[in-house]
MOPAC internal coordinates of N, CA, C and O (Angstrom, degrees):
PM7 1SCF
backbone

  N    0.0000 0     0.00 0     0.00 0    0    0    0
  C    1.4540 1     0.00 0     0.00 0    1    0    0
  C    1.5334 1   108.87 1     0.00 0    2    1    0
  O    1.2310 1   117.14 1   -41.00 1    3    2    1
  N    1.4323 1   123.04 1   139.00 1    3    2    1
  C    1.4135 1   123.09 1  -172.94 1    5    3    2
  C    1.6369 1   100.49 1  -113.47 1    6    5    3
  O    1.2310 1   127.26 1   -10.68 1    7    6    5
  N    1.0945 1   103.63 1   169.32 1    7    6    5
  C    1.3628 1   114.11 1  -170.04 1    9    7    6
  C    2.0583 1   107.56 1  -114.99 1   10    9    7
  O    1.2310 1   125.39 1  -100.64 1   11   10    9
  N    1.4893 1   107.24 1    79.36 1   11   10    9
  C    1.4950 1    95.42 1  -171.62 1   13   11   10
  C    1.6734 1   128.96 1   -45.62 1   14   13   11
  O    1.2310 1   132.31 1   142.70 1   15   14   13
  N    1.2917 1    93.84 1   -37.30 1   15   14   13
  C    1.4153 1    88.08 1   171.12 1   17   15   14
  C    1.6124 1   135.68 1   -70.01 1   18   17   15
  O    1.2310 1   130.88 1   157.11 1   19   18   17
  N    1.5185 1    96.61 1   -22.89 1   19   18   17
  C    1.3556 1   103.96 1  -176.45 1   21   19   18
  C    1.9280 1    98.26 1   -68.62 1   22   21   19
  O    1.2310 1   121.10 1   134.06 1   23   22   21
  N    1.2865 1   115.51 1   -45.94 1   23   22   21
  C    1.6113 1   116.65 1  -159.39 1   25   23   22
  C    1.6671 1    79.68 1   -70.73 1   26   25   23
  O    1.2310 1   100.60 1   131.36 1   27   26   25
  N    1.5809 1   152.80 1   -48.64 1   27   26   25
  C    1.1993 1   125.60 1  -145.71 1   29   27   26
  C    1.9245 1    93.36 1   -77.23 1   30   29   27
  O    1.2310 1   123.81 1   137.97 1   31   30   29
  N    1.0528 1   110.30 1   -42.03 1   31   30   29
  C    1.3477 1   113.01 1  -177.40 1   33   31   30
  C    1.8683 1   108.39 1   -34.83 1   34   33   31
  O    1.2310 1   136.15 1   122.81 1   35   34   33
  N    1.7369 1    86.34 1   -57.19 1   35   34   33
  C    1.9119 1   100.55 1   175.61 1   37   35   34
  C    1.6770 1   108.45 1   -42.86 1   38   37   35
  O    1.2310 1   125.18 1   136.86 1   39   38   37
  N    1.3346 1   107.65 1   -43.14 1   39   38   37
  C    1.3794 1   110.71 1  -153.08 1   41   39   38
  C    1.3977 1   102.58 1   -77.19 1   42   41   39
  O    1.2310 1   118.11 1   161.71 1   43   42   41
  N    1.1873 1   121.21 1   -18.29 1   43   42   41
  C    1.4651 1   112.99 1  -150.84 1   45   43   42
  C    1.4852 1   101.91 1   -90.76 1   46   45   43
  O    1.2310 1   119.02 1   170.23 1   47   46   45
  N    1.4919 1   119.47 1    -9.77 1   47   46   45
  C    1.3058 1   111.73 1   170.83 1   49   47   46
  C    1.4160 1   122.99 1   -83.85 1   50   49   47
  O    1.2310 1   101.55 1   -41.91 1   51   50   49
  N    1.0754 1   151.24 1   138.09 1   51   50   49
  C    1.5322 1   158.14 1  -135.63 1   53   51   50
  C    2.2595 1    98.78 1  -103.89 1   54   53   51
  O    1.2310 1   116.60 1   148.32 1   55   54   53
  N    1.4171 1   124.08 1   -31.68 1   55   54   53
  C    1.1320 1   141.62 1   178.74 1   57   55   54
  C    1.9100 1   103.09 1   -66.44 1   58   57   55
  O    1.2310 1   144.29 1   134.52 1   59   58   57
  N    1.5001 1    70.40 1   -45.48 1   59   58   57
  C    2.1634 1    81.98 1  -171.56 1   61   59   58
  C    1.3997 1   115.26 1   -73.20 1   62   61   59
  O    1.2310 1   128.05 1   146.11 1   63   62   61
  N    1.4753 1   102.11 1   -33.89 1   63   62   61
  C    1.3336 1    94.41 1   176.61 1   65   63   62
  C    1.6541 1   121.61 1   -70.56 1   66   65   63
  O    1.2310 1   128.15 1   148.63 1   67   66   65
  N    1.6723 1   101.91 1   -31.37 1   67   66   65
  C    1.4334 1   110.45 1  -173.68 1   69   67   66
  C    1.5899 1    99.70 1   -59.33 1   70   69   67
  O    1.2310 1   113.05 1   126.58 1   71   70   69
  N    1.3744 1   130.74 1   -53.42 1   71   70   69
  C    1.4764 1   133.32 1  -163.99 1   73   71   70
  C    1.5871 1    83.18 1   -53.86 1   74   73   71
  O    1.2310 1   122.15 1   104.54 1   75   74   73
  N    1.1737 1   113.49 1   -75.46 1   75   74   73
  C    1.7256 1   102.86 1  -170.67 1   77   75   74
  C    1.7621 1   127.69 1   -40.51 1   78   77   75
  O    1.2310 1   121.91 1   161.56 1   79   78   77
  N    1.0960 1   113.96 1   -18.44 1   79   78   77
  C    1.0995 1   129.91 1   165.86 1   81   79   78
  C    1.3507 1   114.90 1   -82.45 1   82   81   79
  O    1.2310 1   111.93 1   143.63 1   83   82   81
  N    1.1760 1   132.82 1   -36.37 1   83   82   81
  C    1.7773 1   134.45 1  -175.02 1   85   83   82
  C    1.5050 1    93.06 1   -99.12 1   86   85   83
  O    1.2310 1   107.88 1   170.09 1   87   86   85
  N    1.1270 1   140.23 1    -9.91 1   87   86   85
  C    1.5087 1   142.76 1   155.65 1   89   87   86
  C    1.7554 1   119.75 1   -50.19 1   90   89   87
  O    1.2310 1   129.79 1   131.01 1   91   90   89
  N    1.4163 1    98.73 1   -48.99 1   91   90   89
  C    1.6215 1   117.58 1  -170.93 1   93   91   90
  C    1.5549 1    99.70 1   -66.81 1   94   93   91
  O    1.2310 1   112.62 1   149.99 1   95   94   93
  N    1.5932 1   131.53 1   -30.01 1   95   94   93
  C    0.9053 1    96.30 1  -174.76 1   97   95   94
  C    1.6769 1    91.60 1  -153.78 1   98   97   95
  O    1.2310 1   126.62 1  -101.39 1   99   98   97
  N    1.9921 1   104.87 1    78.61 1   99   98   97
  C    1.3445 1   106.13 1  -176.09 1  101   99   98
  C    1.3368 1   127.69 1   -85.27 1  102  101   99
  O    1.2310 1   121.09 1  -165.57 1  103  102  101
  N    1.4721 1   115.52 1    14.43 1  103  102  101
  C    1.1002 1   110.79 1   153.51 1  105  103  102
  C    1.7997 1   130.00 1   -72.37 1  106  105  103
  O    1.2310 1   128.26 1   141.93 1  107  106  105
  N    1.1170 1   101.69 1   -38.07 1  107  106  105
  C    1.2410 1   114.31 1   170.85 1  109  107  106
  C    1.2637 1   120.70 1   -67.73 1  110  109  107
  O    1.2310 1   123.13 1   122.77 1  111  110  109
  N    1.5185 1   111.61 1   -57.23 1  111  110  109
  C    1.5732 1   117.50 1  -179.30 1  113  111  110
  C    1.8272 1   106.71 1   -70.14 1  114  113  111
  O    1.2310 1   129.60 1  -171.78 1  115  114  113
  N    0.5737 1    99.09 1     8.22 1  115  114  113
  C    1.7135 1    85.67 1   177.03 1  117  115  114
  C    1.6229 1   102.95 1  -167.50 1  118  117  115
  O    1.2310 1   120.27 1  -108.27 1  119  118  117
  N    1.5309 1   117.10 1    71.73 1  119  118  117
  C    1.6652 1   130.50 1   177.45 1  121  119  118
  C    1.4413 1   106.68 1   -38.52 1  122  121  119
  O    1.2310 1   131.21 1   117.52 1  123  122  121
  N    1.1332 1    95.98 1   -62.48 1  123  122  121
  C    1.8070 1   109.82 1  -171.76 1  125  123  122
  C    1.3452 1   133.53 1   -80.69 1  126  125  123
  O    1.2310 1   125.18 1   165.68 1  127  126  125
  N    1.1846 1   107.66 1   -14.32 1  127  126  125
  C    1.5260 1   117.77 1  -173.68 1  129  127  126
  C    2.0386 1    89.48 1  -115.76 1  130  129  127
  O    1.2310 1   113.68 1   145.33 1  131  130  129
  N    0.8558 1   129.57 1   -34.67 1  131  130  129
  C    1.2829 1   122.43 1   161.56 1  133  131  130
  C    1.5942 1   139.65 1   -45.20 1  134  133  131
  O    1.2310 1   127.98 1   -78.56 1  135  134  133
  N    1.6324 1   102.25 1   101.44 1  135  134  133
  C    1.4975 1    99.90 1   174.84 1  137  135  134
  C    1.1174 1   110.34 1  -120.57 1  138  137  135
  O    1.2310 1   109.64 1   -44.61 1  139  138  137
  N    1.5398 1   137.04 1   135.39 1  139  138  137
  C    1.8196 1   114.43 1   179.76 1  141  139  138
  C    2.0344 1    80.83 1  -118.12 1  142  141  139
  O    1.2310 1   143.40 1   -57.84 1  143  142  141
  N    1.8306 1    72.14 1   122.16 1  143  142  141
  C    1.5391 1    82.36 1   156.21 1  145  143  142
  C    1.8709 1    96.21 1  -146.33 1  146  145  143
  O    1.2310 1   131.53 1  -128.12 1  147  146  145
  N    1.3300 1    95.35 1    51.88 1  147  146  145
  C    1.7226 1   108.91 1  -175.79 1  149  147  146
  C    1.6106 1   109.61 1    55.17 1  150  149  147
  O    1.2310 1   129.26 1  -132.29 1  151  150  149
  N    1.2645 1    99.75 1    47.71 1  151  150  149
  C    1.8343 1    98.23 1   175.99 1  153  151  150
  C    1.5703 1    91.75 1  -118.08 1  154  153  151
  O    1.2310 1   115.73 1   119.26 1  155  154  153
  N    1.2010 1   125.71 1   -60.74 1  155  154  153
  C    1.5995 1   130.70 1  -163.37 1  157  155  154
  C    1.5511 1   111.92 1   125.57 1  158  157  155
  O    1.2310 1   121.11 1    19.10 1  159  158  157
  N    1.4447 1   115.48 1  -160.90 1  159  158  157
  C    1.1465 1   106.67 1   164.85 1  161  159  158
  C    1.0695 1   139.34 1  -115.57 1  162  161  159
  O    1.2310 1   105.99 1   -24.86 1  163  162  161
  N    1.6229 1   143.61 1   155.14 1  163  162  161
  C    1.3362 1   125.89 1  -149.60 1  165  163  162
  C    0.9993 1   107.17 1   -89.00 1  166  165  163
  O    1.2310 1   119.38 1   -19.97 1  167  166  165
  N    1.6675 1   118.79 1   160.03 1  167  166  165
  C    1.4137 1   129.80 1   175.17 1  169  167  166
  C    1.2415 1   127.93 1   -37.58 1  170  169  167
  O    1.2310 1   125.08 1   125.09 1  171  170  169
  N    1.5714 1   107.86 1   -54.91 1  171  170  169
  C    1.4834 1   119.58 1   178.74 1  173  171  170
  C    1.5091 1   123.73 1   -70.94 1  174  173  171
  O    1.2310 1   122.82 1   166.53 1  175  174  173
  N    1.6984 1   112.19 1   -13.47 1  175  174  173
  C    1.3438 1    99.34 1   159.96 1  177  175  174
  C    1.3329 1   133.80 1  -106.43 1  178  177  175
  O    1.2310 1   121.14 1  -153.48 1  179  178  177
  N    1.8909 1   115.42 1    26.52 1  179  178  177
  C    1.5430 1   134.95 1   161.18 1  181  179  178
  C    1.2626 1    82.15 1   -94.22 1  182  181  179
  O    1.2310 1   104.25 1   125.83 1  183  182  181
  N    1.1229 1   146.67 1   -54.17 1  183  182  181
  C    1.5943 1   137.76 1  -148.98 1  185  183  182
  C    1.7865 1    93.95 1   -62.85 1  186  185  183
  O    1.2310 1   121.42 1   123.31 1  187  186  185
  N    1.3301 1   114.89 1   -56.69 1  187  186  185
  C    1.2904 1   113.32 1  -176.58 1  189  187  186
  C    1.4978 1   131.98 1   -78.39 1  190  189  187
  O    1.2310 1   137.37 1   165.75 1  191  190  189
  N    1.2719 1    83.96 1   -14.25 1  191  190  189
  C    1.6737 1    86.83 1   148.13 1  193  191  190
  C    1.3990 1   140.57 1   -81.89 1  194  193  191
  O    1.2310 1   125.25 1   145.93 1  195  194  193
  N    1.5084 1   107.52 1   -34.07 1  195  194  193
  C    1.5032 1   107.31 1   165.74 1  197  195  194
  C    1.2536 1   121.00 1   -64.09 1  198  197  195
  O    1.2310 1   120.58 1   168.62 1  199  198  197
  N    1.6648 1   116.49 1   -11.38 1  199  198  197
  C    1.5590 1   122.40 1  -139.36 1  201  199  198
  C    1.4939 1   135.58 1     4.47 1  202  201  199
  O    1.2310 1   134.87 1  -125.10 1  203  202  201
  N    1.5362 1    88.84 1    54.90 1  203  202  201
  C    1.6463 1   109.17 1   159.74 1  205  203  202
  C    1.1849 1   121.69 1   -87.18 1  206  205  203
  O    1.2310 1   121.10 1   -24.06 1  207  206  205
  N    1.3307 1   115.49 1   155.94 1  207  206  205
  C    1.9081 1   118.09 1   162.25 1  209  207  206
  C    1.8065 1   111.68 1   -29.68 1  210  209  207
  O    1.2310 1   108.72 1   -37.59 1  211  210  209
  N    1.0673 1   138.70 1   142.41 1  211  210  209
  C    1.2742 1   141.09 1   179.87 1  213  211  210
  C    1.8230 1   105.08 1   -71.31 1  214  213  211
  O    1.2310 1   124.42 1   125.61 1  215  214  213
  N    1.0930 1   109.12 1   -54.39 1  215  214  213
  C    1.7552 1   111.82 1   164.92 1  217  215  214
  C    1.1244 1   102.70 1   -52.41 1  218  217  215
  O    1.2310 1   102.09 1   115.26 1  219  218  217
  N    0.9717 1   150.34 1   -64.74 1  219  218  217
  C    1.9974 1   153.28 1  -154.30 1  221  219  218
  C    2.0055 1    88.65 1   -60.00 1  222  221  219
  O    1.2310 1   120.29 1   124.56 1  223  222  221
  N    1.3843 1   117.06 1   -55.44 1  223  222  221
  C    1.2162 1   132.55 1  -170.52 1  225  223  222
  C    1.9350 1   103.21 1   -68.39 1  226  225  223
  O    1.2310 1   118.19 1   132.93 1  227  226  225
  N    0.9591 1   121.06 1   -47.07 1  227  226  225
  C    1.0726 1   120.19 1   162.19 1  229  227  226
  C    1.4588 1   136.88 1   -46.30 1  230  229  227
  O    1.2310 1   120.77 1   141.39 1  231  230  229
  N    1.3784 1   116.13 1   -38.61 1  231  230  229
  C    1.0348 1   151.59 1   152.88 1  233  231  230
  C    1.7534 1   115.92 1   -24.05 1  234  233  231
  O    1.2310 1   130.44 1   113.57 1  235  234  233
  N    1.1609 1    97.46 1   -66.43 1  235  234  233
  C    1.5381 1   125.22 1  -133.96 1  237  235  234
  C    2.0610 1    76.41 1  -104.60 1  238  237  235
  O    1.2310 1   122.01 1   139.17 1  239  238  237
  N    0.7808 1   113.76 1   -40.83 1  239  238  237
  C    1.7441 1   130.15 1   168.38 1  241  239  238
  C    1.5025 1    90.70 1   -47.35 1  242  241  239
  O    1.2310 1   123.35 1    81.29 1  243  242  241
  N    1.2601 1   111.19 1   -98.71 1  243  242  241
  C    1.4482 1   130.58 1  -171.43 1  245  243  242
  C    1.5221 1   100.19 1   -17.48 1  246  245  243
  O    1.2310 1   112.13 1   100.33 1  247  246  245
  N    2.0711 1   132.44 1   -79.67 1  247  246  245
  C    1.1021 1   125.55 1   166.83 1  249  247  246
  C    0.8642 1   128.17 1   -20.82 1  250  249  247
  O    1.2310 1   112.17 1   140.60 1  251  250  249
  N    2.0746 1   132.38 1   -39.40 1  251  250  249
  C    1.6292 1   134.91 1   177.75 1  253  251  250
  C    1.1115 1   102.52 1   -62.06 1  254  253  251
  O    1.2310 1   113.75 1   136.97 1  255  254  253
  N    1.1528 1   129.43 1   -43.03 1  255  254  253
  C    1.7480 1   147.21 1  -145.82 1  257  255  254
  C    1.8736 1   102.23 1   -64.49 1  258  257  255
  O    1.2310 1   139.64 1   113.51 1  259  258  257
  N    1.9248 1    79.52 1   -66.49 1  259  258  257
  C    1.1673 1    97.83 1   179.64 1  261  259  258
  C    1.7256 1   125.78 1   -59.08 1  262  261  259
  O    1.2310 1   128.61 1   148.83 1  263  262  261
  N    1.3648 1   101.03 1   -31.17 1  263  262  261
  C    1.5743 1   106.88 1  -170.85 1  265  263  262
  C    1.5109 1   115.73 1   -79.58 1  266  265  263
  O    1.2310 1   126.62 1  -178.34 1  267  266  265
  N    1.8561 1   104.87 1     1.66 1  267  266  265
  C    1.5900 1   117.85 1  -166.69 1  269  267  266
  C    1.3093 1   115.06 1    71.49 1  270  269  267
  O    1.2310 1   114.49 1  -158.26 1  271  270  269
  N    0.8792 1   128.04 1    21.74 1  271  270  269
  C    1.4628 1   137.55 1  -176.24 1  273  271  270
  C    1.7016 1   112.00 1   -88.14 1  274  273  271
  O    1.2310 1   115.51 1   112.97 1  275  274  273
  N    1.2890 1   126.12 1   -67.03 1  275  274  273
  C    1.0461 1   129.87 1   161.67 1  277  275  274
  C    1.4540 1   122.52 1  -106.38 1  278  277  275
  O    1.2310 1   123.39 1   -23.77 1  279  278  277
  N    1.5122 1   111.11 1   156.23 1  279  278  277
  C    1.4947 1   134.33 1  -169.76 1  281  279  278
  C    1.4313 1   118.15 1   -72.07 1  282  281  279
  O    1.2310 1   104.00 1  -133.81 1  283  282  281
  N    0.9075 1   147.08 1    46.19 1  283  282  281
  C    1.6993 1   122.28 1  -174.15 1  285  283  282
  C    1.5541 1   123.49 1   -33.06 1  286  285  283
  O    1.2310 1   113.18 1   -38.51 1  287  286  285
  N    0.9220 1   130.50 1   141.49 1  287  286  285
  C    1.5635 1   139.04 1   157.11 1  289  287  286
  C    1.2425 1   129.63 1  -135.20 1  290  289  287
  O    1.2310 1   111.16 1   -70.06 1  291  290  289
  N    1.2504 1   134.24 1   109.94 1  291  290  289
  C    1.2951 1   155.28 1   157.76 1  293  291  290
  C    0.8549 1   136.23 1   -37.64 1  294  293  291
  O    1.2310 1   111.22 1   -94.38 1  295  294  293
  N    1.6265 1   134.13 1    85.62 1  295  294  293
  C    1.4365 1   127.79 1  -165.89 1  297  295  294
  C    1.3210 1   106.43 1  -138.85 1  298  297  295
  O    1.2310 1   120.68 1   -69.81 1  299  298  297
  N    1.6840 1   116.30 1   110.19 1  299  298  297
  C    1.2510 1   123.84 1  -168.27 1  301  299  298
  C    1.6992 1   118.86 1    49.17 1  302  301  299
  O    1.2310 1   117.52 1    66.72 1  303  302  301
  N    1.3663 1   122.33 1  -113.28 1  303  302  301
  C    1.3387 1   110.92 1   165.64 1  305  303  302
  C    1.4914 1   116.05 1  -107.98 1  306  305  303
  O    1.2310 1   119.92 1  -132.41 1  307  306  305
  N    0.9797 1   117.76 1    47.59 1  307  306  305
  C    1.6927 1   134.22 1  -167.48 1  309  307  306
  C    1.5018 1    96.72 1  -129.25 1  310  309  307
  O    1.2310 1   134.98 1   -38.21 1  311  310  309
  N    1.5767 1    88.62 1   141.79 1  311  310  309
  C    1.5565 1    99.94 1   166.22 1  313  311  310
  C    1.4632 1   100.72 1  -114.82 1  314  313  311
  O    1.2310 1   118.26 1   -27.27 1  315  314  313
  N    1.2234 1   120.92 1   152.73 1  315  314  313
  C    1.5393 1   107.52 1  -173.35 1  317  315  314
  C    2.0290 1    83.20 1  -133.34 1  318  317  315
  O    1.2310 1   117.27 1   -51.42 1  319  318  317
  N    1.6024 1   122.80 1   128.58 1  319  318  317
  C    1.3524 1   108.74 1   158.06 1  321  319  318
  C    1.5175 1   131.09 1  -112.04 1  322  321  319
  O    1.2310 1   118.50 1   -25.79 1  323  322  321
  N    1.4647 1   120.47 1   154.21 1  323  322  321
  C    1.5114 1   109.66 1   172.19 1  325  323  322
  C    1.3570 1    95.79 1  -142.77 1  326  325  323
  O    1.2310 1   132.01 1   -22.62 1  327  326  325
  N    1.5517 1    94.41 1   157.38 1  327  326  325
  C    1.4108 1   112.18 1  -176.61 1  329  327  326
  C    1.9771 1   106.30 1   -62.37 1  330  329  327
  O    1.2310 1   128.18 1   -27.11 1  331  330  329
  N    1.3918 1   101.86 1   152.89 1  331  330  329
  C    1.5355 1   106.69 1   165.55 1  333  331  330
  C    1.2397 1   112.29 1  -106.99 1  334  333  331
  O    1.2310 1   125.60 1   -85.24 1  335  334  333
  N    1.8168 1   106.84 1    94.76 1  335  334  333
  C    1.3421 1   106.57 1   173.95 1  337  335  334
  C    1.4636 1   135.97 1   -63.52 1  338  337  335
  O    1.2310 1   126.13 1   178.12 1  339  338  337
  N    1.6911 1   105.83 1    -1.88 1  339  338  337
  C    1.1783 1   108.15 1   179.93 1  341  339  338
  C    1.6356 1   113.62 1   -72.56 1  342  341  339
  O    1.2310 1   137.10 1   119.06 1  343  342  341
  N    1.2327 1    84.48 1   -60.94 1  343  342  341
  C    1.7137 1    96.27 1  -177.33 1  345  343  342
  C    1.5377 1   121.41 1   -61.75 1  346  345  343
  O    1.2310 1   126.29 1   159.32 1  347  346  345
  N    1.4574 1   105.51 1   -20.68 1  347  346  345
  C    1.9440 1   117.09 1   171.53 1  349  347  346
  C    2.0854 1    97.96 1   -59.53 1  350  349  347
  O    1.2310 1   132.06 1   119.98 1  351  350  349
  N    1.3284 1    94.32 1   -60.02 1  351  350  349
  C    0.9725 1   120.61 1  -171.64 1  353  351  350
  C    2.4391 1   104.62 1   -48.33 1  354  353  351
  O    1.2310 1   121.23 1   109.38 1  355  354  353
  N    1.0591 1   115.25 1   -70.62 1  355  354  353
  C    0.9000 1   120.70 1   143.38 1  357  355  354
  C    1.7399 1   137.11 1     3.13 1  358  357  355
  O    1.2310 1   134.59 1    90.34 1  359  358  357
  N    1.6577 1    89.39 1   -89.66 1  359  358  357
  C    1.2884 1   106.32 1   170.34 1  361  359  358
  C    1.4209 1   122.07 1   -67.20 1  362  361  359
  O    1.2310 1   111.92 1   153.87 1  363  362  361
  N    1.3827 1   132.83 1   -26.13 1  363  362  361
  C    1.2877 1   138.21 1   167.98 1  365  363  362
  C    1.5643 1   114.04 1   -80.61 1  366  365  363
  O    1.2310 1   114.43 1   171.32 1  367  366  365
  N    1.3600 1   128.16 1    -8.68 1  367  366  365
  C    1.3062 1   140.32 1   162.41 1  369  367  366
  C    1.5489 1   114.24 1   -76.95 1  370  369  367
  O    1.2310 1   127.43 1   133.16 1  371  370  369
  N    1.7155 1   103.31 1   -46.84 1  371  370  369
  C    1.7539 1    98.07 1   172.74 1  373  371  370
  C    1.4120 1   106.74 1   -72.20 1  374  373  371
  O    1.2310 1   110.42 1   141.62 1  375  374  373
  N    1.6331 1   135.62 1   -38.38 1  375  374  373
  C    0.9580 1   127.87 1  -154.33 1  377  375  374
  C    2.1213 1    95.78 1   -74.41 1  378  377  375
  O    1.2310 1   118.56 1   168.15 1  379  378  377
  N    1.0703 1   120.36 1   -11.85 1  379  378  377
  C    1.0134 1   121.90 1  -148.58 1  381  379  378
  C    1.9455 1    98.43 1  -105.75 1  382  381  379
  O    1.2310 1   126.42 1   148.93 1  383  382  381
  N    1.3787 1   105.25 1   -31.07 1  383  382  381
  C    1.3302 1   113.20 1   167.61 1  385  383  382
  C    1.5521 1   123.69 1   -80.55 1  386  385  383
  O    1.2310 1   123.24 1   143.27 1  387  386  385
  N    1.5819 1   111.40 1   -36.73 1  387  386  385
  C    1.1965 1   130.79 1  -165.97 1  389  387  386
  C    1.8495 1    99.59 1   -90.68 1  390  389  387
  O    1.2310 1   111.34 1   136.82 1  391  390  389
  N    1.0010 1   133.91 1   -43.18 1  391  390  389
  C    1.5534 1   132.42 1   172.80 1  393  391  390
  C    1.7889 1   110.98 1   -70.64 1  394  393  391
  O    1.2310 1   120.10 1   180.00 1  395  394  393

């Protein structure tokens, strides 16, 4: 079950949407900092891509997290993220029936 309000809340920031956008296709958006061994991609190379403060970037993480939007994964002291295509998927189906 998704939470609509939480993802429009997500959406409405212009930063959040970009991570979700450089998510869809992290091989490309991030050559070097990109490994898929089904983890996603790490924190520090959205942080350095936005080249925002790492807290400001954290932030704006946490809201995806929360809104079901993106995956966290935990690996040693790594966060690794990926998008949740279920719930993208989902929420763009209600928004698409319901508008």
């Amino acid at each position: 079950m998704i939470d609509t309000n939480l993802i429009h809340k997500a959406l409405a920031n212009p930063l959040r949407r970009d991570i979700l956008a450089w998510l869809r296709a992290p091989a490309e958006t991030f050559p070097n900092a990109y490994v898929n061994h089904g983890r996603g991609v790490p924190v520090h190379a959205i942080q350095a891509r936005s080249g925002l403060a790492q807290s400001t970037v954290s932030m704006h993480i946490a809201v995806l997290v929360e809104a079901g939007l993106l995956v966290p994964k935990r690996v040693g002291q790594w966060i690794f993220l990926s998008r949740n295509e279920e719930a993208i998927r989902t929420f763009t189906e209600q928004v698409r029936v319901h508008l």
